[in-house]
N, C-alpha and C positions, 0 to 999 in steps of 0.2 A: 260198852261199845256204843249204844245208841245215844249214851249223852257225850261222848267222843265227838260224834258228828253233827250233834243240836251245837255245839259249842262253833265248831268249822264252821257252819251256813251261819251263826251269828257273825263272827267274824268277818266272813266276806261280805255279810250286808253290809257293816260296819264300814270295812274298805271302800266299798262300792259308792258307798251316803258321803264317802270322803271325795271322790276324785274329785274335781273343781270341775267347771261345765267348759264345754270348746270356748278356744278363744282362737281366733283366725282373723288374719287382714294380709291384703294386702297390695304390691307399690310398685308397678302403676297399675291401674285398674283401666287404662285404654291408651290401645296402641298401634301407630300407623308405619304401615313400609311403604317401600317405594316399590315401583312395578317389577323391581329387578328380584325383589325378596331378601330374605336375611335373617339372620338373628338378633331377637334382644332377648335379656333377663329381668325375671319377676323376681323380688325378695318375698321373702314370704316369713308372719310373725305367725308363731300358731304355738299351744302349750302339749301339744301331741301330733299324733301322724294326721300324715294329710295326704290328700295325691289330688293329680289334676288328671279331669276328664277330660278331653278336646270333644264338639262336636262334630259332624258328620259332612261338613265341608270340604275335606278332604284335602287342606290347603295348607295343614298345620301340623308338625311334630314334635312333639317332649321330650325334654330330656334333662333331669329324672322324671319320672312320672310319679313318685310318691317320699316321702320325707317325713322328717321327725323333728318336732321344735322347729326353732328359726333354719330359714334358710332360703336357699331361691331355686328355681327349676330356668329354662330357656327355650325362647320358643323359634320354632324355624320358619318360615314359610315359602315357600314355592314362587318362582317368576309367576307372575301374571301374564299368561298370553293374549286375556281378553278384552276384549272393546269397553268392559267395565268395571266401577268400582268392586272390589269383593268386599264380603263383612266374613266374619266368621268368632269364634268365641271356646273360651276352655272355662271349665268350674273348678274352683278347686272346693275342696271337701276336709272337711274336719269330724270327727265323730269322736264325744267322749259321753260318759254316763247318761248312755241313748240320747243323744243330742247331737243333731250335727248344724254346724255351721259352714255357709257356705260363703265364698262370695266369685265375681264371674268380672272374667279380664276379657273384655270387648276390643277386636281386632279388626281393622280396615287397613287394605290394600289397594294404592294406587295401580292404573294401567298408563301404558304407556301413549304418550298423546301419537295420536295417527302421524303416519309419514309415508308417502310415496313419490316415486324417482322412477326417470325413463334411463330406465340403462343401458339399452342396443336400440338402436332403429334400422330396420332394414327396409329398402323399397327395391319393388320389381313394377317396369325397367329402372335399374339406378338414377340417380339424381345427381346431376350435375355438383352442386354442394348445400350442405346439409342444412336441414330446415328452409330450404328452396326448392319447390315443385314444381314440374313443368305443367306448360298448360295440358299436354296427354292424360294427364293423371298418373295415377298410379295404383298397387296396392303397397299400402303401408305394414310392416309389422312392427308393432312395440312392445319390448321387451320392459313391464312396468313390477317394480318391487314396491310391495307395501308390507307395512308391521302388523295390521287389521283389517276391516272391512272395506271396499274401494269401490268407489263408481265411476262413472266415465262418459262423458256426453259429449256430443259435437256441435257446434254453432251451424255451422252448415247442413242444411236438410238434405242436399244429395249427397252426403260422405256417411257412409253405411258402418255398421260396428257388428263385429261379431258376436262383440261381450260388450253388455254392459258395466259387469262391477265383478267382483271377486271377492277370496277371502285371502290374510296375511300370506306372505311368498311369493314366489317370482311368477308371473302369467303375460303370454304371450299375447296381444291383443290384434285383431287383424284390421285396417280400416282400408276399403275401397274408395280412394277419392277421383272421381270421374271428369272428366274433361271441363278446363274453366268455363261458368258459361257468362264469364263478365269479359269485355275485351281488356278490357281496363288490367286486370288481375285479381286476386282477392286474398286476403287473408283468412286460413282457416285456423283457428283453435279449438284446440279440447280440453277440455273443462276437466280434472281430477279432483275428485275428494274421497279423505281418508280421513273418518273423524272416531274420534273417542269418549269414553266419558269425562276424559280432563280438555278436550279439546283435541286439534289435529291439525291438518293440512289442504287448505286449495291449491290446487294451483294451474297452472295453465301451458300447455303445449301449444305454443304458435311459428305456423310455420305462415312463408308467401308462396302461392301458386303463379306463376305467369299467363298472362291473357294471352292474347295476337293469336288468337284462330279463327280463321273466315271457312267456312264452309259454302260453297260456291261449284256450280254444275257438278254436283259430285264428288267432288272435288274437294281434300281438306289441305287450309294454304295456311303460314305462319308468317304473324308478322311480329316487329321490331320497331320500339321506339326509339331512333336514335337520337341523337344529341341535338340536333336542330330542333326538334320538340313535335317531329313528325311521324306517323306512323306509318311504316314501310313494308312491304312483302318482302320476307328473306329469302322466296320464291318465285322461279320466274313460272307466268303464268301458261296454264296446260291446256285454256279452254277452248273446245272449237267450236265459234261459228254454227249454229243453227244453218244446216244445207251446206255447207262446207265439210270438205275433206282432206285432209294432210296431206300434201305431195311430197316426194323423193323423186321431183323431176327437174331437174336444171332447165328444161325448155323450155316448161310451166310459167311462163315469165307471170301472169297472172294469178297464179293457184291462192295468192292472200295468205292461204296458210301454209308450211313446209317443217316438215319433220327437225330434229334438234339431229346438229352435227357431233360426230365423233373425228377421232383420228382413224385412220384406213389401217388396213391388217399389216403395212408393214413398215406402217409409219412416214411414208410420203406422201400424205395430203391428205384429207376430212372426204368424210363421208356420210350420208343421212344414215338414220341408224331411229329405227322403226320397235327396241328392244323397250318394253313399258316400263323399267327400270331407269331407264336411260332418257325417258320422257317425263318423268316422274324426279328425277333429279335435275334436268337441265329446261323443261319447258319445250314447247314449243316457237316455230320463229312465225312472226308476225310483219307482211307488209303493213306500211305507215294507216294506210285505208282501213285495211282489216282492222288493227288498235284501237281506229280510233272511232270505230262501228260502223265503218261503209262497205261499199263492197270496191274492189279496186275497179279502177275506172270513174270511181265518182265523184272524187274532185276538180272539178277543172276553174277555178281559179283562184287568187290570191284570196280576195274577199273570205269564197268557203272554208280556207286554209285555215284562214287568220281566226275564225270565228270557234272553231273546235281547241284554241287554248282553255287547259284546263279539265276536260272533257272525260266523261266518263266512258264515253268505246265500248270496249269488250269487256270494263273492268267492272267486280261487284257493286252493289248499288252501295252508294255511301264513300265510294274513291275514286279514283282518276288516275287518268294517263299522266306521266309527270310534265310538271311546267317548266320554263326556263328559272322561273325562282327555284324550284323545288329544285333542281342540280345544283346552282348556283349556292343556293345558304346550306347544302346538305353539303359540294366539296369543293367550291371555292373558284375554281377555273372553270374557264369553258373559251371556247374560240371566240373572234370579233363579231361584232360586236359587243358582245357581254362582259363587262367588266370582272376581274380578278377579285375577289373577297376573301381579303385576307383572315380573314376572323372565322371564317368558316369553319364548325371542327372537326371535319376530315380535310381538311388542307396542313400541308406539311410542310408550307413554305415555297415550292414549289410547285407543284400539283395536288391531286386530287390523291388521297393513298388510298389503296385495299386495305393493305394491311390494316389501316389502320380502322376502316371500314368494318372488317372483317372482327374484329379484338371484338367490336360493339354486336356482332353477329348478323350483318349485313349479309353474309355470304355470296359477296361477290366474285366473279372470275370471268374472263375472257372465254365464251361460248362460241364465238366465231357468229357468221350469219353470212346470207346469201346476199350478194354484191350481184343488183342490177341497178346499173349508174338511171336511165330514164327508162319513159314508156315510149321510146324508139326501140331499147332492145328485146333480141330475141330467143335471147340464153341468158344466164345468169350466171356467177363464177362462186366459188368459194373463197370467203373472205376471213381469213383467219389463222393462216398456216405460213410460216416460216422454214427456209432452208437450216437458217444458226438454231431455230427449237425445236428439233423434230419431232419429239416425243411427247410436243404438248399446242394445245390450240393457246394462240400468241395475244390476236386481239380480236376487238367485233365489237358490236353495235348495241346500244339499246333503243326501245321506242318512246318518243315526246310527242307532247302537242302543242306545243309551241311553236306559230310560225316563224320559218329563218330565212328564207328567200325563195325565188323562184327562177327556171330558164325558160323562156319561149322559144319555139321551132324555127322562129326567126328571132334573132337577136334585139331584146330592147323591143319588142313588136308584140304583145295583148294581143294582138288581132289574129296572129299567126297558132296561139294556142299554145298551152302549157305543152312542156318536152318534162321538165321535173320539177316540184317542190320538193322543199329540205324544211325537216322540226329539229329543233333544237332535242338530242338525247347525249345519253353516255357513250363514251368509249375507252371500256376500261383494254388496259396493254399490261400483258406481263412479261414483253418480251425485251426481257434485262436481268442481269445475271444472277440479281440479290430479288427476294419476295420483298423485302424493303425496299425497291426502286420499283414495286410495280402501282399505274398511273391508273385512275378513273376522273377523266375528264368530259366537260361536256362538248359534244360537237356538234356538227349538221348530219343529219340520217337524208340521205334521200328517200322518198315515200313508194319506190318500187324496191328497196333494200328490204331482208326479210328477218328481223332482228328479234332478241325477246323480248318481254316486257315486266316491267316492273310496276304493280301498280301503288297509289296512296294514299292513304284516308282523308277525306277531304275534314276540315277544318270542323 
């Protein structure tokens, strides 16, 4: 028996001293996906079993995991969700007559190059239309999508950010953009980047903000550059007078200042209307004096008249009471002597339009105003009220400085003392059947009339 089993372990040595040593390769030996991931196959030449280890990346799966003689296994890998290149690697492995042989299939994974998109924009108060801000501000929310890491900056130092940057998927960004502080308007952008390590994405959110905000006795006013190339108040002016106070007195022939008119509770004829809503919307009415910084009474002749064209009065510093050009090239008509300008572009051929005024956000309308013809009288009437409109104030006045003429107490006689001067302002009328047939023209204001005002940036 025991040379039975001397003869067996000769044997197996024998065998053993036979087996050939590993032979192993194999094809490709390095291999790259794209960010999305996938499969490819390895062949594999070997003269016995093999198997493939993966390492510890976690990025990668086999299938088979071991084999016998030739053949190939395949490798899987995982989307790529991040900002970077990946590496990772599998061994395969041979072992014969204590010997192994190895060799190692080196794997690289693309990521996807950066990308982010504004997918909602919401603002509170809304926005007229989109990627246009008014000059109030706002707060912005943007709804921004990216694949990766995302930043976010703003050009403008007063427009505030919740977030600056993020990570891939959808995020809400809040931006406070505060009142314009250019008149002019300005352009804000924000600046996005979403980069990778193949590259990515800048890009740019640009929106305009609108200017024309005067802030003035407290008071915040909006203006409009219209088509003449002038910068206008799309508001009539609400200011009072240092030592002055608002009247709601018809007697008042003098009061300079007088509350803004409404229609009465039952719709036959206007009434002062004292409601801060209603002052705030329509302004203030202004005698000719008061506009144009005097107190009434203080003009007494042509000369002084003539000399406040242009004039800054009551209005902020930097504009003026409107001139006879300033009607003229803003809407074409005006009474004699001022010539028709037909090129004008609120002239519609034959007058001055609102409407068309209004398209450019003029926000004109017939305000009515207090009608006292000179400073003989004693009362003053309401000027602006129709039987055929009931239900709405018809026409009325605005303030100029432009002198247009004058009456003496005696006829043709200086010596006898002014009774009234007249500036050249508007008179817009809406009283016609179509908003298309309603007129802003320019007329003669008598300077005890109590009208609003418009003011305009001076040059």
């Amino acid at each position: 028996m025991k040379k039975f089993f001397a003869i067996l372990a000769a044997g197996l040595f024998l065998f053993a001293a036979c087996e050939p040593a590993p032979v192993l390769s194999v094809s490709p030996n390095q291999l790259e996906f794209s960010a999305e991931g996938g499969s490819q196959s390895i062949s594999v030449t070997a003269n016995n079993v093999w198997d493939v280890i993966p390492d510890n990346s976690g990025i990668i799966t086999v299938s088979p995991a071991s084999g016998t003689g030739n053949g190939y296994f395949t490798l899987t890998v995982k989307p790529n969700t991040t900002a970077s290149i990946l590496s990772a690697s599998v061994t395969v492995v041979c072992t014969s007559r204590d010997e192994t042989a190895r060799q190692t299939v080196s794997i690289s994974q693309l990521c996807q190059a950066g990308s982010i998109s504004l997918e909602k924009l919401e603002c509170d108060p809304p926005q007229a239309a989109d990627k246009h801000l008014s000059a109030e501000g706002c707060v912005m929310k943007m709804t921004l999508v990216a694949n990766s890491a995302w930043t976010i900056r703003c050009a403008a130092s007063d427009v505030t950010l919740d977030a600056t940057g993020g990570n891939a998927g959808t995020t809400v960004v809040t931006a406070t953009v505060p009142p314009c502080p250019v008149f002019e308007g300005r352009k804000i952008e924000f600046m996005l980047s979403c980069q990778t390590a193949i590259g990515g994405e800048d890009a740019t959110l640009g929106f305009t903000q609108d200017g024309g905000i005067v802030v003035y006795g407290g008071e915040t006013y909006h203006a409009v550059k219209m088509k003449d190339g002038k910068w206008w108040m799309k508001e009539n002016l609400r200011y009072v007078p240092e030592g002055m106070t608002p009247s709601s007195d018809l007697n008042n022939v003098t009061a300079g200042v007088y509350y803004p008119l409404v229609m009465n509770a039952d719709n036959t004829g206007l009434a002062f209307s004292t409601d801060a809503a209603v002052i705030k919307a329509k302004g203030y009415l202004y005698q000719a004096e008061v506009a144009l910084g005097k107190k009434v009474g203080d003009l007494t002749t042509v000369e002084a008249a003539e000399a406040l064209n242009g004039t800054q009065g009551i209005c902020p510093k930097g504009w003026h009471v409107p001139t006879s050009d300033d009607i003229i090239n803003l809407v074409g008509k005006a009474v004699s002597p001022l010539a028709t300008k037909t090129d004008a572009p609120y002239y519609d051929g034959k007058n001055g339009s609102i409407v068309m005024l209004n398209e450019d956000g003029f926000n004109m309308d017939a305000f009515g105003s207090v009608s006292i013809l000179d400073n003989t009288k004693t009362a003053g009437t309401f000027l602006g009220w129709a039987k055929g409109y009931p239900e709405k104030i018809s026409s009325g006045m605005f303030c100029g400085s432009t002198y247009a003429g004058v009456t003496y107490n005696t006829k043709d006689d200086p010596a006898s003392g002014v009774k009234n001067l007249q500036f050249f302002g508007f008179m817009p009328m809406t009283n016609k059947a179509t908003e298309a047939e309603y007129t802003c023209n320019g007329s003669k204001v008598s300077y005890r009339i109590a009208a609003p005002l418009r003011c305009v940036k001076d040059n």
